[in-house]
N, C-alpha and C positions, 0 to 999 in steps of 0.2 A: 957594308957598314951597318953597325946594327946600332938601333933604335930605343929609347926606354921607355914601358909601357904608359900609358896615362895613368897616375897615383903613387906609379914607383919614387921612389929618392926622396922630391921637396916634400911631395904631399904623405910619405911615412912620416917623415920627420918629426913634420908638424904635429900629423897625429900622437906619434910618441911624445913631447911637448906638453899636448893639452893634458894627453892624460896625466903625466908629472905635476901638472899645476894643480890638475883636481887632487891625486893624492897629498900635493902638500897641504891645500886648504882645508882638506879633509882631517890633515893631522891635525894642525896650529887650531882649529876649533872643534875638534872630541868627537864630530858627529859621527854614529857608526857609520859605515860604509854602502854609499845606494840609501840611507836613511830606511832602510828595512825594516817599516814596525815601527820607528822611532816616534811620530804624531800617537799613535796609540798608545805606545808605554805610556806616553805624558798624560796623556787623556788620563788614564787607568789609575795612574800613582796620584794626581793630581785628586783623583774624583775621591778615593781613598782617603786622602790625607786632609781634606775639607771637609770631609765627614767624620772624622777620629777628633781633630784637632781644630777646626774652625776656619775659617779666612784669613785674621788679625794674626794668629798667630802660626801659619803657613809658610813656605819660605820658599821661593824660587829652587834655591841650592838643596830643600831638603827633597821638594820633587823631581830635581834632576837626578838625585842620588840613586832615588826608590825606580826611577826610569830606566838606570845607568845609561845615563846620556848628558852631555855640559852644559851648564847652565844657559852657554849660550844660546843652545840649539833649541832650549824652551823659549827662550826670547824672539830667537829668528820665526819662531812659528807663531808664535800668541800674541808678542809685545810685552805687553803689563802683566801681573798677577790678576789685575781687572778682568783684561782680556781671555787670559787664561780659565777663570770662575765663569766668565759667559758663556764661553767655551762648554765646560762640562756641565751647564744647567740646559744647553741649547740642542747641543749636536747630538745627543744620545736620547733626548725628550723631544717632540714634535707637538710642543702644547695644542697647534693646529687640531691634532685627532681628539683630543678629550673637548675643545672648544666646539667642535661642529656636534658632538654627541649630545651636549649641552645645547646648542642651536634646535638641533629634531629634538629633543625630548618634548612630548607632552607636557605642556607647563603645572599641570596639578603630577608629574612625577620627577619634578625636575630636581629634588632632595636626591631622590636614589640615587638620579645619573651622574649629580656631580660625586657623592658618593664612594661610586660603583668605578666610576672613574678616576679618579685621583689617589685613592689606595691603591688601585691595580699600579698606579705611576711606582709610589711608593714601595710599591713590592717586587716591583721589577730588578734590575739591576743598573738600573740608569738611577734611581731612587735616590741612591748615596748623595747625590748632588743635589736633590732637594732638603736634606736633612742637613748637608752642611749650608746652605743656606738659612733654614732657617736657624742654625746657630750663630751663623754670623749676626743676624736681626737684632737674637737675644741678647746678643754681647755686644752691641751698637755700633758695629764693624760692619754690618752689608754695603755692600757697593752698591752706587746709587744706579746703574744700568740696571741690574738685577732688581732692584724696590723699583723703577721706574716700568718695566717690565711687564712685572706681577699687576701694580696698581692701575696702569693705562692704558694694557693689555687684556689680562687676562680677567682681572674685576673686574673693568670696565665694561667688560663683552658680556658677562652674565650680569651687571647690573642693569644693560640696557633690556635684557631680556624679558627683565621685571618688571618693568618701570612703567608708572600709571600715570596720568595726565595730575592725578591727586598726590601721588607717590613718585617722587626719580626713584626711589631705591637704594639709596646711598646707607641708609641707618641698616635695610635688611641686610645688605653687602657685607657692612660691615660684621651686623651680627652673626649670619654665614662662614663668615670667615674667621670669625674667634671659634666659632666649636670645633672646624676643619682644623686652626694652629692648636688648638688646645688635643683635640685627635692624633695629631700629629706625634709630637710630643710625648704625648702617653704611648702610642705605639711604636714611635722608634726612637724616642730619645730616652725618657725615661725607662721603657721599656715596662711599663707597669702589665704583670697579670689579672686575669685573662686577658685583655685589651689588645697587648703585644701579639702572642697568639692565635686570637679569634679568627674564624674563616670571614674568607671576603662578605663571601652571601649574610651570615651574622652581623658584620658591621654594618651593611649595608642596612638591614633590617633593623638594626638598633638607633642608629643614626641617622639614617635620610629622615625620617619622619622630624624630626629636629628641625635638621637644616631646611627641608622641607617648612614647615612653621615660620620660621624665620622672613623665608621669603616670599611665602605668601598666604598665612594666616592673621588672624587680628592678633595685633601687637599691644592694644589698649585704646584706649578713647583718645589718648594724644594726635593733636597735628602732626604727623611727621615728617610735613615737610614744611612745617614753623619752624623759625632760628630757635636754636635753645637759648636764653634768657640767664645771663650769670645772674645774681642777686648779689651788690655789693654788703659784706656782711658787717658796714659799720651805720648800715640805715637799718 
């Protein structure tokens, strides 16, 4: 009398089974198949279309389009449009590396390094995601993860760097970081010449000395780290 092997019969079945179930769930939600590539399409169309068009006015369905892949299957991976923006400012940048070159810099060259480092970000191809951030900013749409980030992260870490028993640093921070947005902007928003253009080494030599200044040259005889003083203007 003969015998059937261990796997034969129930345990095909079954197998045959699961796999029917996956292809149908596979159908009834669009994802390609094995999701092959599918997290990067999104990544890519997503980082793209934040940088063309902004945050506000981004649309889940127009980056699954650009992915060809279902709306859904941007949701099953990210969640939120939120999620999705954290996403391609996060996973393709490792602020960590420009933050620790900022740490070792010499602090009388600590202009160039932030510099030297933050346009190279900019010029990479992960960049796109800083640029659509900062248009979000400009257009009073950035997500508060992303300005929470920037501000208690990564200013934070180079304001401490600065910071004197006389001085937190908080005015030079700031002022640092208006010439880096206003930099920005001219090189990849605006796109203005020569600016747009210029080699790394150029800006660097044009600019650090600046931001350089900022954070650690005299600023003026003021206190600065006196409250500033409105003056009501009906006395």
């Amino acid at each position: 009398m003969s015998t059937a092997a261990p796997g034969d019969g129930t345990a095909g079945a079954r197998g045959e089974r699961k796999v029917a179930r996956k292809s149908a769930s596979t159908a009834r939600t669009g994802r390609r198949p094995g999701h092959s590539g599918a997290k990067e399409a999104i990544i890519d169309a997503a980082r793209a279309r934040f940088a063309e068009t902004g945050f506000g006015k981004t649309s889940i369905r127009a980056i699954a389009v650009d992915a060809g892949v279902d709306p859904a299957l941007v949701h099953h991976y990210f969640g939120s449009k939120q999620q999705l923006f954290a996403a391609v400012i996060e996973m393709p940048i490792d602020p960590e590396v420009t933050l620790r070159a900022v740490d070792n810099a010499p602090l009388d060259q600590i202009g160039e390094t932030i510099v030297r480092a933050v346009v190279s970000v900019w010029d990479s191809p992960a960049g796109a995601g800083v640029v659509a951030a900062v248009r979000s900013f400009l257009g009073g749409s950035g997500p508060s993860l992303t300005r929470a980030f920037l501000l208690e992260v990564v200013l934070e870490r180079i304001r401490a760097r600065i910071a004197t028993p006389e001085d937190d640093g908080t005015l030079r921070m700031n002022l640092a970081a208006s010439q880096m947005v206003g930099l920005l902007v001219a090189r990849k928003i605006a796109m203005l010449e020569p600016m747009a253009s210029m080699p790394l080494p150029q800006i660097v030599a044009v600019v650090g000395p600046t931001v350089q200044h900022y954070l650690t040259g005299e600023l003026g005889n003021e206190d600065l780290a006196a409250p500033v003083v409105v003056q009501d203007s009906e006395n």
